[in-house]
N, C-alpha and C positions, 0 to 999 in steps of 0.2 A: 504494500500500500504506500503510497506517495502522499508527501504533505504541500500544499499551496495554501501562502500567505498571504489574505486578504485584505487591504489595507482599507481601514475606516475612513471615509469618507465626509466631509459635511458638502452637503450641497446647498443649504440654506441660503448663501449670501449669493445664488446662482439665480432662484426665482424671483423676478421681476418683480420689483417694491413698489414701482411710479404707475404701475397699472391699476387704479382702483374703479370699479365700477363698470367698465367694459367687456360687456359677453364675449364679444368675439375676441377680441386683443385675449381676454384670460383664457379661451380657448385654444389661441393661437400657442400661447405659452405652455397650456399644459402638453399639448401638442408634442412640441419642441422637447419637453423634459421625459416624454414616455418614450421618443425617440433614442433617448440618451439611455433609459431600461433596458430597451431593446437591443442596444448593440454592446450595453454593458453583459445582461443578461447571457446574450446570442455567444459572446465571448466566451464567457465563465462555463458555461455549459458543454463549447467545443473544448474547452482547456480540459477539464473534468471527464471529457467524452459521456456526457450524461443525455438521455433521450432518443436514445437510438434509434426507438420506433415511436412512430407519428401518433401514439393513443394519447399521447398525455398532452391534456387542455395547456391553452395559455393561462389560464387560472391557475390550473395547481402546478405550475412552472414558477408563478409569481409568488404563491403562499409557501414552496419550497425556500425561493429566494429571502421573503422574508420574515419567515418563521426565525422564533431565538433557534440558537445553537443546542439548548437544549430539550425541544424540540427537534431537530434533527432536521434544521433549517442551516442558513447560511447566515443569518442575522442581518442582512443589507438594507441597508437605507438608501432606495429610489427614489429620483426625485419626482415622475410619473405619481405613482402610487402613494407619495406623502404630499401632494403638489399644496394640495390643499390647507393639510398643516402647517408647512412651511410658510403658506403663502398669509395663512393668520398669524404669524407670530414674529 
């Protein structure tokens, strides 16, 4: 078995602060950050060689990613998936 070290991430200071109130512009941004899941994810997954066959949902791809550690997750903070959190706080 092989170990790869995952390095924590903030992504908070990435989602767009000066955007208040606009659907589409906040759309455009969450957009943009599930884009950044996607290729983080698509990455992590070919590195791991994990998914070999096409059953497994975009969903439980994402609850794998960030489910705790122990859980039997990866603990990752996406900025897609938090966009929201991020974007209140």
């Amino acid at each position: 078995m092989r170990s790869v070290a995952l390095p924590s991430i903030n992504y908070g200071p990435l989602v767009e602060q000066s955007i208040e109130g606009d659907a589409r512009q906040l759309e455009e941004c969450r957009h943009k950050y599930e884009s950044i899941d996607s290729v983080y994810t698509q990455y992590i997954a070919n590195l791991l060689e994990l998914w070999r066959f096409e059953d497994v949902t975009k969903e439980e791809k994402i609850k794998f990613f960030i489910s705790e550690q122990s859980k039997g997750g990866l603990d990752l903070v996406l900025p897609g998936v938090y966009f929201n959190i991020m974007k209140a706080t």
